[in-house]
VMD Tcl script that draws the C-alpha trace (Angstrom):
set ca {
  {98.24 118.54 115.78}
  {95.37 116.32 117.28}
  {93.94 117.12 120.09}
  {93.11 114.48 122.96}
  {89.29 114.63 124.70}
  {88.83 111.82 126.97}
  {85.27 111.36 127.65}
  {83.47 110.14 130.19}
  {82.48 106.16 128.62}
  {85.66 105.39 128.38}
  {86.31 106.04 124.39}
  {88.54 108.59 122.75}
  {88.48 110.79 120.06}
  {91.28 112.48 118.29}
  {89.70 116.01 116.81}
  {90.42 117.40 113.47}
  {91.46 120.86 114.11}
  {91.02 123.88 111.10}
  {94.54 125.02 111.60}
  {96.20 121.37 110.90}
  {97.60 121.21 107.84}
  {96.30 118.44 105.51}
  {98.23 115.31 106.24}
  {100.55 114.02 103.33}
  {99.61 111.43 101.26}
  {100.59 107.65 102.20}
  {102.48 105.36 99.99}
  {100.15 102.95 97.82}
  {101.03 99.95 97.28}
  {101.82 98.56 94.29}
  {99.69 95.59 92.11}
  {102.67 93.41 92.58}
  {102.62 94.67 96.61}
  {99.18 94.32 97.15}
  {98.97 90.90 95.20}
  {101.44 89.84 98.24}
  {99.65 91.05 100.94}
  {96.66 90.04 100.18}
  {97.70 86.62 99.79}
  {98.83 86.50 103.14}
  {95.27 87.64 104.09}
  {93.36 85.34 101.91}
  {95.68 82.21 103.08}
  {95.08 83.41 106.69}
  {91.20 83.61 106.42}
  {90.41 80.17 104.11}
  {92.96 78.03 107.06}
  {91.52 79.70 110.12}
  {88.10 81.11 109.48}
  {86.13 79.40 106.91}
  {85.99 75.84 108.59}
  {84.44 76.97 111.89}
  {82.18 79.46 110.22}
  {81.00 76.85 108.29}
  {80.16 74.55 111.16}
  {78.51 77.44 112.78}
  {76.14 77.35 110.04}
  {75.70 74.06 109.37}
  {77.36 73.67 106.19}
  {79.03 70.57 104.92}
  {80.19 71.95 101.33}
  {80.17 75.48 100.30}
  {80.46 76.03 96.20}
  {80.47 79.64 94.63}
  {80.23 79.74 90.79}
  {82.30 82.34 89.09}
  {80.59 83.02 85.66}
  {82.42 84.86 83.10}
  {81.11 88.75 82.90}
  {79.31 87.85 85.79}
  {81.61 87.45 88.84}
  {80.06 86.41 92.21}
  {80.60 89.24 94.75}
  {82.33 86.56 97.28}
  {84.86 85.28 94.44}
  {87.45 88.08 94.71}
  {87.62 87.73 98.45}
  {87.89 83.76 98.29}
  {90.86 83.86 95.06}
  {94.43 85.84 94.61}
  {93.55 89.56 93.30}
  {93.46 88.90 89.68}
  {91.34 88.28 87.27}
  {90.57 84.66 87.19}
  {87.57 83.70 84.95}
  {86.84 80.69 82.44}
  {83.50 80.65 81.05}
  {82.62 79.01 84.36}
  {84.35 77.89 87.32}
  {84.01 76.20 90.59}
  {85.05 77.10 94.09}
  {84.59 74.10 96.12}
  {84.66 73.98 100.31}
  {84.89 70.84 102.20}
  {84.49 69.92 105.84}
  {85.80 66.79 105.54}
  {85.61 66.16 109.73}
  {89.11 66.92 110.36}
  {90.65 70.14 111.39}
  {91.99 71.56 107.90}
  {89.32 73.03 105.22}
  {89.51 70.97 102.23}
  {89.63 73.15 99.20}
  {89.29 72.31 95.36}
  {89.00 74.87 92.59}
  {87.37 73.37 89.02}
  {88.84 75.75 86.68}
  {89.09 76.41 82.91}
  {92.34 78.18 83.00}
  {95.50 77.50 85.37}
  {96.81 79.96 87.45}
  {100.00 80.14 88.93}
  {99.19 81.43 92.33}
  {95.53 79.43 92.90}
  {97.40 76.86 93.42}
  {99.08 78.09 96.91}
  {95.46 77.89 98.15}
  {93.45 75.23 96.32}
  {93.66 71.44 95.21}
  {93.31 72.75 91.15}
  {91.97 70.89 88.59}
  {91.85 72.59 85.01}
  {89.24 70.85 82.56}
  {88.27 71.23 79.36}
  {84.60 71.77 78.75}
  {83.07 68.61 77.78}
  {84.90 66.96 81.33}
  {83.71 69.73 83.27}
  {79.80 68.19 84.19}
  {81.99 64.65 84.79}
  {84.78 66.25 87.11}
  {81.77 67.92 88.74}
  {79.88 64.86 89.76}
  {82.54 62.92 90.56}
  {84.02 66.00 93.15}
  {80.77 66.16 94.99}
  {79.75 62.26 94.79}
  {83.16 61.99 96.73}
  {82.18 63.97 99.72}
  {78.86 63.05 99.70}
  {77.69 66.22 102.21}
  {74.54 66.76 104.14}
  {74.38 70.49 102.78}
  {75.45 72.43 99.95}
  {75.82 75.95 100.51}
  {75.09 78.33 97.56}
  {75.69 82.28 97.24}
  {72.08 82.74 96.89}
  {68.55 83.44 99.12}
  {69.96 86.13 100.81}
  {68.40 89.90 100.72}
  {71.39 91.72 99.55}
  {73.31 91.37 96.55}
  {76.43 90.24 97.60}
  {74.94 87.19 98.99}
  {72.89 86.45 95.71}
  {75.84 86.02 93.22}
  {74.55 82.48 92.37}
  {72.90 83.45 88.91}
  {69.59 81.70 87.61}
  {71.72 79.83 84.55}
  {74.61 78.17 87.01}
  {71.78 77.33 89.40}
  {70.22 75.13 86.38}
  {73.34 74.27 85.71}
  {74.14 72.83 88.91}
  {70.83 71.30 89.66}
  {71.19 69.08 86.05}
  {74.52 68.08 86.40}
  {74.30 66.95 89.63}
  {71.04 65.44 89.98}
  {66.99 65.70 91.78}
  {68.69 64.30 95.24}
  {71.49 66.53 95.34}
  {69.77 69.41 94.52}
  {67.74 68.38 97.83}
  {70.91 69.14 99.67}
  {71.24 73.13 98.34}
  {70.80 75.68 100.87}
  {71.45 79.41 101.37}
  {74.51 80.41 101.98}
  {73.14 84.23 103.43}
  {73.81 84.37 106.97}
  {77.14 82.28 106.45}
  {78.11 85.25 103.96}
  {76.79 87.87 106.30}
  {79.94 86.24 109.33}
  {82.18 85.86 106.25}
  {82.18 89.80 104.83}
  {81.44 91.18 108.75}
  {84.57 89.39 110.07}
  {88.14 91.01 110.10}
  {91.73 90.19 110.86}
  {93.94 92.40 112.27}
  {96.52 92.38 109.46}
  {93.91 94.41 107.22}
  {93.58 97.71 109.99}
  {97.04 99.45 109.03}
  {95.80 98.77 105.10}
  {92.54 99.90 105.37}
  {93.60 103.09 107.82}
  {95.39 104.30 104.50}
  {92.44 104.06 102.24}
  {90.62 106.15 105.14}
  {93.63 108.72 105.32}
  {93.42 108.88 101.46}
  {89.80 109.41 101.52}
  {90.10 111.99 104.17}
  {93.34 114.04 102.22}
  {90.81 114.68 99.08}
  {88.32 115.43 100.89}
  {90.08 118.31 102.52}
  {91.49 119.48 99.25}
  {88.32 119.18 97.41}
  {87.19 121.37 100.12}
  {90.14 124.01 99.64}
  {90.76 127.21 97.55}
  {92.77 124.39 95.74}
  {89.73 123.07 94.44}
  {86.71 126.31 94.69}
  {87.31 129.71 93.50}
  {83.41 131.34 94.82}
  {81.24 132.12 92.01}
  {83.19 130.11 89.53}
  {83.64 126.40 90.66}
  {80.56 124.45 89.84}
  {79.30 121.38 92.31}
  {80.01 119.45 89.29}
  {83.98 120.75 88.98}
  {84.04 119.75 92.56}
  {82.86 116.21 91.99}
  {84.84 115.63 88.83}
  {88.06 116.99 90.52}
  {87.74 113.92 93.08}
  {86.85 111.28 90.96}
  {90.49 112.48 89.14}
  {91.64 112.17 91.85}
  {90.97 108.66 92.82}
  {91.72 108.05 89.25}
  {95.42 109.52 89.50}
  {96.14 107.51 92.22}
  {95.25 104.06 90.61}
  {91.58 103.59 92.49}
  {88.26 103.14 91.72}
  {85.40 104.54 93.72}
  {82.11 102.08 94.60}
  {79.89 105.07 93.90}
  {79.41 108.35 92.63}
  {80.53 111.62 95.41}
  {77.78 113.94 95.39}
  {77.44 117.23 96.83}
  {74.54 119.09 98.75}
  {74.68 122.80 99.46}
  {72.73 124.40 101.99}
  {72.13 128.63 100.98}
  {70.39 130.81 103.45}
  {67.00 131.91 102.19}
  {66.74 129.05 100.15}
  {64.93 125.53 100.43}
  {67.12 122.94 100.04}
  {65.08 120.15 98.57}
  {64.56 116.37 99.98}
  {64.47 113.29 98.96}
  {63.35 109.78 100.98}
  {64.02 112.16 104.31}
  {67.65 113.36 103.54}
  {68.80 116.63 101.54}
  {68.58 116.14 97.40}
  {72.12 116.21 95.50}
  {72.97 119.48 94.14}
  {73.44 119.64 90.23}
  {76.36 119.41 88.96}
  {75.50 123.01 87.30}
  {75.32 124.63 90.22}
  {78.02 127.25 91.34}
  {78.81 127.76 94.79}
  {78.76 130.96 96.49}
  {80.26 132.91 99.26}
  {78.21 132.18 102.46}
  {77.46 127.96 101.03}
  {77.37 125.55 103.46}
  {78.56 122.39 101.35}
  {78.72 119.05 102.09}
  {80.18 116.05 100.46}
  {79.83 112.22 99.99}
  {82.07 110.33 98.69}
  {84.47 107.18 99.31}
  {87.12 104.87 97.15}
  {88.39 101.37 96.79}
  {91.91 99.85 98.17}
  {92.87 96.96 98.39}
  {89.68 94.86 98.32}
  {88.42 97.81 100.76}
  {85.76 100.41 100.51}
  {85.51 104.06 102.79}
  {82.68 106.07 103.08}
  {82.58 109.42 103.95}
  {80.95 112.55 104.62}
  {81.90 116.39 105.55}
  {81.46 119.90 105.37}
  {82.77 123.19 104.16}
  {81.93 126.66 104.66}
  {82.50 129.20 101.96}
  {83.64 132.62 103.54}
  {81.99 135.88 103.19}
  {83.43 139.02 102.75}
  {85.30 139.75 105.86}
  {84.38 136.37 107.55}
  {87.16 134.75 109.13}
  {84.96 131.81 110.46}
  {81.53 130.48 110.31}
  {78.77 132.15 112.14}
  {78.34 131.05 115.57}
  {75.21 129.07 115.18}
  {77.07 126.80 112.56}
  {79.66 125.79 115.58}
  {76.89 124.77 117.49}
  {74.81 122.54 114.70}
  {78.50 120.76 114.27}
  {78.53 119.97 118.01}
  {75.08 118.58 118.05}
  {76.64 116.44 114.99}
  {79.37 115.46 117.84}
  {76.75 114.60 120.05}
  {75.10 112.38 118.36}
  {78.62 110.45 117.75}
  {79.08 110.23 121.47}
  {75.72 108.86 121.89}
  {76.61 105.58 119.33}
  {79.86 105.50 121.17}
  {79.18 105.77 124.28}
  {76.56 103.01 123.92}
  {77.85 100.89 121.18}
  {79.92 97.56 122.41}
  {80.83 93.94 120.55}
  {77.34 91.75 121.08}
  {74.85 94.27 120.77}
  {72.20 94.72 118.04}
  {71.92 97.61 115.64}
  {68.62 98.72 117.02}
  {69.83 98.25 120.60}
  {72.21 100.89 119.95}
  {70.04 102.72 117.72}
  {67.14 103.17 120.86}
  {69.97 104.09 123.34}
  {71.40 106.70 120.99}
  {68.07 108.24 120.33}
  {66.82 108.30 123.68}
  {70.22 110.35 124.35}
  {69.38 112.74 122.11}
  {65.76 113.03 123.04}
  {67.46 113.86 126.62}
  {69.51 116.96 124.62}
  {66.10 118.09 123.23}
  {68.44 117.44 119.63}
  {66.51 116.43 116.14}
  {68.62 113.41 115.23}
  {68.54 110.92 112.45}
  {70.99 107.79 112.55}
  {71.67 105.42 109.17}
  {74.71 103.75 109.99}
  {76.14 100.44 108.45}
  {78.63 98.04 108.36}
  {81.50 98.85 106.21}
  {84.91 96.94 104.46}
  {85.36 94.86 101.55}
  {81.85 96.62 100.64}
  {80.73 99.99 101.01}
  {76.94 99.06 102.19}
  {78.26 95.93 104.18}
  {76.74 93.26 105.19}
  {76.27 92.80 109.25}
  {74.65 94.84 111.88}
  {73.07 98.51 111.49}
  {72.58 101.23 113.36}
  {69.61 102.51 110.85}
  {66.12 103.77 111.61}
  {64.95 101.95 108.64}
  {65.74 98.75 110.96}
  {65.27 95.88 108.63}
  {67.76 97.17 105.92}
  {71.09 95.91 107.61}
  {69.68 92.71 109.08}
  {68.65 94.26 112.60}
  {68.94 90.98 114.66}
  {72.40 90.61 113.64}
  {74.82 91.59 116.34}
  {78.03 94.01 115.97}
  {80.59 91.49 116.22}
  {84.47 92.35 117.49}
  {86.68 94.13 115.14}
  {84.23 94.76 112.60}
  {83.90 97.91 110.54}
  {80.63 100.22 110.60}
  {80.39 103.59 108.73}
  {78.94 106.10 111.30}
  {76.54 108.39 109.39}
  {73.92 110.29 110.68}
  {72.78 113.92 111.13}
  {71.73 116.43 113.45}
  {69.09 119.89 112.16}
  {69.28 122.70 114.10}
  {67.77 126.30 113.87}
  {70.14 128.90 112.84}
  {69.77 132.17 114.50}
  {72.06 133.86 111.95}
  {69.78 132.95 108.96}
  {66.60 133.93 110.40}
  {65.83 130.68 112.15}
  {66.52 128.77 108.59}
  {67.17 124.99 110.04}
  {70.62 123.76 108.71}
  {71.39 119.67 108.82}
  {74.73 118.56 109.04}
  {75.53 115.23 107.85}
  {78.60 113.19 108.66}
  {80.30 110.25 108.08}
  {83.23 108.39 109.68}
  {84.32 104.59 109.44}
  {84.95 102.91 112.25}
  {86.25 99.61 114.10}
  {84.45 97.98 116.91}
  {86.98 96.98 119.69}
  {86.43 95.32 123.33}
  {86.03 98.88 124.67}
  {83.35 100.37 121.69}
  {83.95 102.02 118.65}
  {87.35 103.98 117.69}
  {87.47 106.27 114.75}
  {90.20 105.36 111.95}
  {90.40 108.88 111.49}
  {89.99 112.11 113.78}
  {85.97 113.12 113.50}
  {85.30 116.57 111.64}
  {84.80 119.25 114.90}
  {85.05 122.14 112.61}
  {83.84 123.51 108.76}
  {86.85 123.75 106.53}
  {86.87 126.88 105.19}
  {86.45 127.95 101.52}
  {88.14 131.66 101.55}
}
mol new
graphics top color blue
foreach p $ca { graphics top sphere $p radius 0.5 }
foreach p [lrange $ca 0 end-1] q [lrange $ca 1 end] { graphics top cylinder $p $q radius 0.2 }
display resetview
């Protein structure tokens, strides 16, 4: 069952209790399913969204060149989910004045369904720097957006050889007109519709499900089961199920009377040769990909010593300072607000609990390391000036390290990680928050 706090900021919290049992799996949808629904996304965002972001950002024509082997990050999210990729091809975005985003697509090979979103014109090579010229000449815009001058990959997908390309084909005057397209990307990736919640709530409950099983006797038999087993067990898993994964899970496991090492301020990866033992805290990262989405996601386990029944007291209370540090970002967090505005308020709450905190938060959704605001000491890495904007997604991970009295004042830091969706009244959880260790018996 979940249990129900209602705090005092006006935000809830639905807790993840030991003795629920691990929910059952959702239905995936199929290719031909998700092909469908995605549609219906994709048509939604390029009549509704695009235009006015683009006059936001002063941009009269937006073009992202797909290169063969070389997709740009922005193509899947602007095309039907299929592979779709000549040599090169052209994705071409008007504002023509009116209301109604003119869209062309310059493409090797026809494709059934780019044509229920684009004006399509297939060419054969040797037409391709004519049909290019003429497309452009017709418009004649002020700007040119490109996917490129931006500090993060996915706004960079504009490779060195198209740029050339582009710049020859089209001439010394137009290339006078080419400007970043990074901060338009940045709204793009950061913005949501509502349709993709439900969607994206089942890659979360997926995530969550092997998580709690990799973190089971299903999974870890003490003094046997290797980090490594752990981590190839999930990655298995994702692959059972159809997925991919954006990164690599990795474990870290905290032993008492032992040093866990570090590495750029957090807790080194354990090797994969490692086996864990009775009396382990262990802690895992890991996420997957659905449906154009990404989750991200941290927790911990306890592994049970003889006669335990439940982890020693001062673990309960390093989890709760965990908690605490969640309520801070929540109770402070609202649509409008920067990432370090958030970040100072948190802190200073913590500070106020006398509790040794470290926040590195980010935005979260069709990329795992989003692009957007940031909650993150480092500051500059998620484009601090940027503000959270209203139904976007931000991975909440931090950590608390607290003394623990039951191995002899050893300091213990536990990590987690929970994605998240900004609404008009803060941040709500897609999933309930970890309050206590599952238990390894």
């Amino acid at each position: 069952m979940f249990v129900i706090l209602l705090l005092s900021a006006n935000f809830v919290f639905a807790q993840n209790k030991l003795n629920d049992p691990i929910p059952k799996m959702p239905r995936l949808l199929s290719q031909r399913e998700q092909m469908d629904v995605r549609e219906m996304w994709l048509k939604k965002r390029l009549d509704t969204l695009v235009l006015p972001m683009m006059r936001r950002h002063n941009i009269s024509m937006w073009i992202v060149v797909n290169e063969e082997f070389n997709s740009d990050p922005a193509t899947e999210y602007l095309v039907p989910p299929m592979p779709i990729v000549g040599s090169r091809d052209f994705f071409i975005f008007i504002d023509n004045g009116s209301e109604k985003l003119e869209r062309i697509a310059i493409v090797r090979y026809a494709e059934e369904r780019l044509k229920n979103h684009y004006q399509m014109i297939s060419v054969s090579r040797d037409k391709l720097g004519e049909t290019l010229r003429g497309t452009i000449a017709k418009y004649n815009p002020q700007t040119i957006a490109l996917n490129m001058g931006g500090t993060r990959g996915q706004q960079n997908g504009l490779s060195h050889a198209s740029y050339k390309m582009l710049a020859e084909t089209l001439g010394a005057e137009t290339e006078k007109k080419f400007v970043s397209a990074a901060n338009f990307l940045t709204e793009f990736f950061d913005t949501r519709i509502a349709e993709e919640a439900a969607h994206y709530r089942n890659a979360v409950l997926v995530t969550d499900i092997l998580t709690r099983r990799a973190f089971s006797n299903e999974v870890i038999m003490p003094g046997k089961t290797t980090v490594g087993d752990v981590r190839w067990w999930f990655l298995q898993q994702i692959n059972n199920l159809g997925l991919k994964t954006w990164f690599q899970p990795d474990l870290r496991v905290q032993r008492q009377s032992k040093t866990t090492a570090t590495n750029q301020q957090f807790l080194s990866v354990a090797a994969e040769s490692l086996v864990l033992e009775r009396g382990d805290v262990i802690h895992i990262d890991c996420g997957l990909d659905y449906m154009g989405f990404s989750t991200d996601w941290q927790k911990h386990g306890y592994i049970l010593k003889k006669g335990e029944r439940d982890v020693p007291a001062g673990m309960k209370t390093a989890l709760k300072n965990t908690n605490a540090l969640q309520d801070a970002i929540f109770k402070f967090a609202r649509a409008g607000m920067t990432g370090t505005e958030v970040y100072d308020a948190a802190m200073a709450e913590m500070k106020r609990q006398n509790i040794e905190a470290m926040i590195y938060s980010h935005p979260i959704g069709t990329h795992g390391h989003g692009l957007g605001a940031s909650i993150d000491f480092r500051r500059a890495i998620g484009s601090s000036p940027d503000r959270i904007r209203l139904g976007s997604y931000m991975s909440i991970e931090l950590n608390t390290s607290t003394v623990l009295p039951e191995w002899n004042n050893q300091k213990i830091t536990m990590m987690a990680e929970d994605d998240a969706f900004m609404t008009e009244n803060g941040y709500e959880f897609f999933r309930p928050r970890q309050t206590e260790f599952y238990l390894i018996r």
